[in-house]
C-alpha positions in Angstrom: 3.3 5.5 14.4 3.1 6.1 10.3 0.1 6.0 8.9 0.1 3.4 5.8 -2.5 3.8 2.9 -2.6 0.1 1.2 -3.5 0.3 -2.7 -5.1 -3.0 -3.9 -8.2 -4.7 -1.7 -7.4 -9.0 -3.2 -5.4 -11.6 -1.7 -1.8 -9.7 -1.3 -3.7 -7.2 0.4 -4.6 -9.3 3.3 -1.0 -10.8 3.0 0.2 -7.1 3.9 -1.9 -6.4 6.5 -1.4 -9.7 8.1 2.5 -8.6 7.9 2.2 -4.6 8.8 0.3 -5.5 11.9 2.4 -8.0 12.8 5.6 -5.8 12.7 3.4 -2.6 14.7 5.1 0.0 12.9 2.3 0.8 11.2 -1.2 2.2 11.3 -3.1 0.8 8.1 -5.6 3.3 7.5 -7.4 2.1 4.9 -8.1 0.6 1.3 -8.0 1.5 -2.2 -9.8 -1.1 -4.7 -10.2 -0.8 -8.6 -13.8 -0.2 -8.5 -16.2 0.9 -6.1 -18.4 -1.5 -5.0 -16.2 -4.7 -4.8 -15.8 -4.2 -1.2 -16.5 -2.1 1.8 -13.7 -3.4 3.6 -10.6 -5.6 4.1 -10.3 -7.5 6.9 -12.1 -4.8 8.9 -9.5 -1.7 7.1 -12.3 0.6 5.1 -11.8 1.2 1.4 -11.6 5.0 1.1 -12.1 5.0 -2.6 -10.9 3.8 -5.7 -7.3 4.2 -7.1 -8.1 7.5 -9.1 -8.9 8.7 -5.3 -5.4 8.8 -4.2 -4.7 12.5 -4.8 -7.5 12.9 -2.2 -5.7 11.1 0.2 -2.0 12.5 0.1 -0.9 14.4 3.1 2.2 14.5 4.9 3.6 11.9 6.9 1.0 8.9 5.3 2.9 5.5 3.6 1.9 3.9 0.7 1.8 0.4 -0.2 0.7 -0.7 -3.2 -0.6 -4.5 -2.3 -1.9 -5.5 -5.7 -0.6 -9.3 -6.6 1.0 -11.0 -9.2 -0.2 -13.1 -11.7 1.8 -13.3 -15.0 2.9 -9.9 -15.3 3.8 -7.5 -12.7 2.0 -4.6 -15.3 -0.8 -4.1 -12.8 1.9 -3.2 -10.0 4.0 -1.1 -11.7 0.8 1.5 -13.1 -0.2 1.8 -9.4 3.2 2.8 -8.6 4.0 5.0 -11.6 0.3 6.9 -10.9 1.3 7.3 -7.1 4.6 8.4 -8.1 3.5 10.6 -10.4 1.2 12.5 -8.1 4.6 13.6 -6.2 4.9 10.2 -4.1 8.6 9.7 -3.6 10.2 6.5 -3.2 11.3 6.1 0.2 12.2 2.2 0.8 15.1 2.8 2.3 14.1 4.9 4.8 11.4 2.4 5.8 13.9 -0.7 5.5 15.8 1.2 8.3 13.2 0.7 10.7 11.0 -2.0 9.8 11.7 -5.7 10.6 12.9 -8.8 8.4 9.0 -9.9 7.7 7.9 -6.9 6.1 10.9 -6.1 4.9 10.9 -8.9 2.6 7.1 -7.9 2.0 8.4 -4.4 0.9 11.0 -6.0 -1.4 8.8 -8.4 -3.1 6.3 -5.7 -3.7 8.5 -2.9 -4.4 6.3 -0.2 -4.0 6.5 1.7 -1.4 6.1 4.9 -1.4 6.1 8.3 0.6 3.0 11.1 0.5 
């Protein structure tokens, strides 16, 4: 099972975990949140650190998801995903959308951020 790295701790996070653990192809190891302190955890998943503590937590074999919502703009979205993919992240939806079903599927495609380690 992959592990999956979720970056955003609010109300789309606990959407995605709800999903990912639903559709067991996954093992969510953990949060990132914009600031420490917000949280410890989400819904029991620890908060390793802060977004500018992703380098720290690339290895090989580890999914991303950024889980951040949407509220007028998607601008918050797309700067998690540019900063992960500019850390050497590579896009790799389609390799997940082979072997993931239709629910978080559709998650991935509304979010469209996943991304390799």
């Amino acid at each position: 099972m992959s592990e999956l790295l979720l970056i955003g701790g609010g109300g789309h996070c606990k959407a995605a975990i709800d999903v990912v653990k639903q559709e067991g192809n996954f093992s969510i190891i953990g949060v990132t949140i914009k600031k420490i302190g917000e949280c410890e955890s989400v819904l029991g998943y620890p908060v390793l650190g802060t977004d500018d503590d992703l380098s720290s937590l690339v290895c090989d074999d580890r999914f991303c998801l950024v889980a951040i919502g949407q509220i007028n703009t998607s601008e918050a979205r797309i700067t998690a995903f540019n900063r992960a993919t500019s850390m050497g992240m590579q896009p790799c939806f389609d390799k997940i959308a082979k072997k993931v079903d239709l629910r978080l599927l559709v998650l991935l495609t509304v979010s469209q951020s996943v991304v390799k380690f």
